[in-house]
N, C-alpha and C positions, 0 to 999 in steps of 0.2 A: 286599611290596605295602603303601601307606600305609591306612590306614582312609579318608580321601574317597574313593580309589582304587575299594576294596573297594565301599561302600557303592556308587558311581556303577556299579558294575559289576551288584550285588545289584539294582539299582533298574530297570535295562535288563531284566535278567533276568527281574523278575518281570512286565512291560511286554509281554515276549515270550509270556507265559504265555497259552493261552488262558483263554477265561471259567469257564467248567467243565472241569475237568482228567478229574473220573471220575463219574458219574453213576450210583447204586445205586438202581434199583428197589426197593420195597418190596414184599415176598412176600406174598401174600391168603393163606390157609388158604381153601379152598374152602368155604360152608354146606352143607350137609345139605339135600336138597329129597326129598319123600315124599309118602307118601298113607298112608292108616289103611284097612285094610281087614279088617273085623271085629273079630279075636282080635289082628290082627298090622302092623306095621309095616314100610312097603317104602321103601326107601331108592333110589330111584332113579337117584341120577348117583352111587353108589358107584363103580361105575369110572371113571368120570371123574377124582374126587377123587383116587383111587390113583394114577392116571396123572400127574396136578396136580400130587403130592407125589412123583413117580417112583417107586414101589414095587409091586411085588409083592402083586398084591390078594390072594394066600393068606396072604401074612406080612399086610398090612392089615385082612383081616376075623379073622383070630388076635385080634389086638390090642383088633377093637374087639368082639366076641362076647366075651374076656374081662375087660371094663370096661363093659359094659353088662349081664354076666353071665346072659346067654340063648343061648338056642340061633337058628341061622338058616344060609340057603345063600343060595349066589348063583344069580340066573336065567340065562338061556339070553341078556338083552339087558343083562346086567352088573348087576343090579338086586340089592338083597342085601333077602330078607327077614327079619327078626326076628320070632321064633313070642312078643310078646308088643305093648303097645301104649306108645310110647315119646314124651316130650312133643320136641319137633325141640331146645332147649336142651340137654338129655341129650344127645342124639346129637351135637351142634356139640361138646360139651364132652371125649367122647369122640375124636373127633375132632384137637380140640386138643389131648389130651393122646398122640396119637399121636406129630403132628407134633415135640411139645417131646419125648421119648424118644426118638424113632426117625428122626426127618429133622432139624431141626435142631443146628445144631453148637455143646456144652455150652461150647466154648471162644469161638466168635467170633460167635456167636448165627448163622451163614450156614444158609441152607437145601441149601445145595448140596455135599448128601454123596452117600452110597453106602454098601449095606450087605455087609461084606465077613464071611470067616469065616464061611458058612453062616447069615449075619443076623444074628450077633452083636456084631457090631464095627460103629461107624459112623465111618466116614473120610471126613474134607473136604475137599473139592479147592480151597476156599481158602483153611485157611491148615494144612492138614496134619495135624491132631491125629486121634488116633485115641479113641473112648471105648466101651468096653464096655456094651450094655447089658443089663439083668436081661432072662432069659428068660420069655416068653410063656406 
């Protein structure tokens, strides 16, 4: 095949193309929304956010009770209390640091993993890589 050839052929080709080939949404990390109520801080769309990030809000409140390093449970409507008083930056930040360990993919920055191995492995179902992470 000549090079005008090629090139006329390259040039149809890309003509064919549509305008957007693949289109990547950008992933939010959810914020932290709460209330102060005396001694302690209620984290209110805790399950939400767990759900947002696809995990296991036992492995999720693990993570963020030991990064905000207090005690707390979760309520009866998904609400997670902390037994102290927390400014909502703290908690966003805990938060994002969940996300970058434990759901994000260290290889291809994707959100769309899964945690396999009993929570210790996070594997990406887009582009494969598997990365171990430190225990909780």
């Amino acid at each position: 095949m000549e090079e005008k050839e090629y090139l006329s052929l390259l040039e149809k080709a890309y003509l064919d193309l549509p305008a957007v080939i693949y289109k990547k949404e950008r992933f939010e990390v959810p914020q932290v929304t709460g209330r102060l109520i005396k001694s302690r801080t209620v984290i209110t769309n805790f399950r939400e956010i767990a759900k947002h990030l696809a995990r296991n809000e036992e492995h999720f409140l693990k993570f963020i009770l030991g990064d905000v390093g207090v005690r707390g449970d979760i309520g009866m409507k998904g609400e997670l209390t902390l037994h102290s008083r927390f400014q909502p930056a703290i908690l966003n930040k805990a938060v994002d640091n969940y996300f970058k360990f434990c759901v994000q993919c260290v290889h291809c920055a994707s959100p769309d993993t899964i945690l396999t191995n009993n929570n210790t492995i996070v594997k990406c179902n887009a582009c494969g890589h598997q990365e171990k992470i430190n225990q909780l």
